[in-house]
C-alpha positions as CSV (number, residue, x, y, z in Angstrom):
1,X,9.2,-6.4,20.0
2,X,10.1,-6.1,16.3
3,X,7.8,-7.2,13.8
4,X,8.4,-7.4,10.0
5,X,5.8,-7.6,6.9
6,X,6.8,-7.6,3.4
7,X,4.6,-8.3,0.1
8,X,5.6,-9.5,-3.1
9,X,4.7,-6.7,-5.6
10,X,4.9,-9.3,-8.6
11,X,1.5,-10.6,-7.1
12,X,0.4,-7.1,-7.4
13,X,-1.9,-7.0,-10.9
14,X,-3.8,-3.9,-11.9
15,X,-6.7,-4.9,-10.3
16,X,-5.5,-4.6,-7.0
17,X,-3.2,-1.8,-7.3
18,X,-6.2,-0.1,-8.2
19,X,-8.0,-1.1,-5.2
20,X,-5.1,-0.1,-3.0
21,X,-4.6,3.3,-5.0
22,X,-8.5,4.5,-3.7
23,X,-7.7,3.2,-0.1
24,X,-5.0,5.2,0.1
25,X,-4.9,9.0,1.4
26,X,-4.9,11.5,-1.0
27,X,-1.4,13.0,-0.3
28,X,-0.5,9.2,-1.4
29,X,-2.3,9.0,-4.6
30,X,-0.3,12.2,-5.5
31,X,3.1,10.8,-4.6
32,X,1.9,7.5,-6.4
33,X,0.6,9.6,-9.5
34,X,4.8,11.6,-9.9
35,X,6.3,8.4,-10.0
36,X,7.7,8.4,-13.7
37,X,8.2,4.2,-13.2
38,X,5.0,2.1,-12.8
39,X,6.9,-0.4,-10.6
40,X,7.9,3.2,-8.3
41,X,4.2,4.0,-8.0
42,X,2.9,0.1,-7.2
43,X,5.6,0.4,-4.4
44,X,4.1,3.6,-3.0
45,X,1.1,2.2,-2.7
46,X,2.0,-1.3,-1.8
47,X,3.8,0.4,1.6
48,X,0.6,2.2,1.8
49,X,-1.5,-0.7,2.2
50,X,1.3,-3.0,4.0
51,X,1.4,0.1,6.6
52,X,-2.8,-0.2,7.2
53,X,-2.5,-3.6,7.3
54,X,0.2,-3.7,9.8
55,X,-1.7,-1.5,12.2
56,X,-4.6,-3.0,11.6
57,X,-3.1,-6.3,13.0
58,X,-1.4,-4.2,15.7
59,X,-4.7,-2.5,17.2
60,X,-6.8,-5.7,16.8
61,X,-9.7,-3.5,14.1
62,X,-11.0,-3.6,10.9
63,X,-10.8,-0.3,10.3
64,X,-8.1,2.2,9.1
């Protein structure tokens, strides 16, 4: 079975990018940080958390 998720990154304020960015693995936080474009690095991240919450709907768990 295929599943698809998408957000809309124009709901994506500061606020919550910024919650994202310090969930996010270390290794993403760099490739977020090279991004010359703001809108590149929300999009980094946004997949970021997408993919967490994906899995996290997958495995049936809080945590990830």
């Amino acid at each position: 079975m295929i599943k698809v998720a998408a957000v809309d990154l124009t709901a994506l304020d500061e606020q919550s990018y910024r919650s994202l960015y310090q969930q996010a693995s270390a290794d993403r936080r760099k490739r977020a940080d090279r991004y010359l474009r703001q809108q590149d690095a929300y999009r980094c991240i946004a997949a970021d958390g997408l993919l967490r919450y994906a899995m996290r709907q997958a495995l049936g768990t809080d945590r990830l």
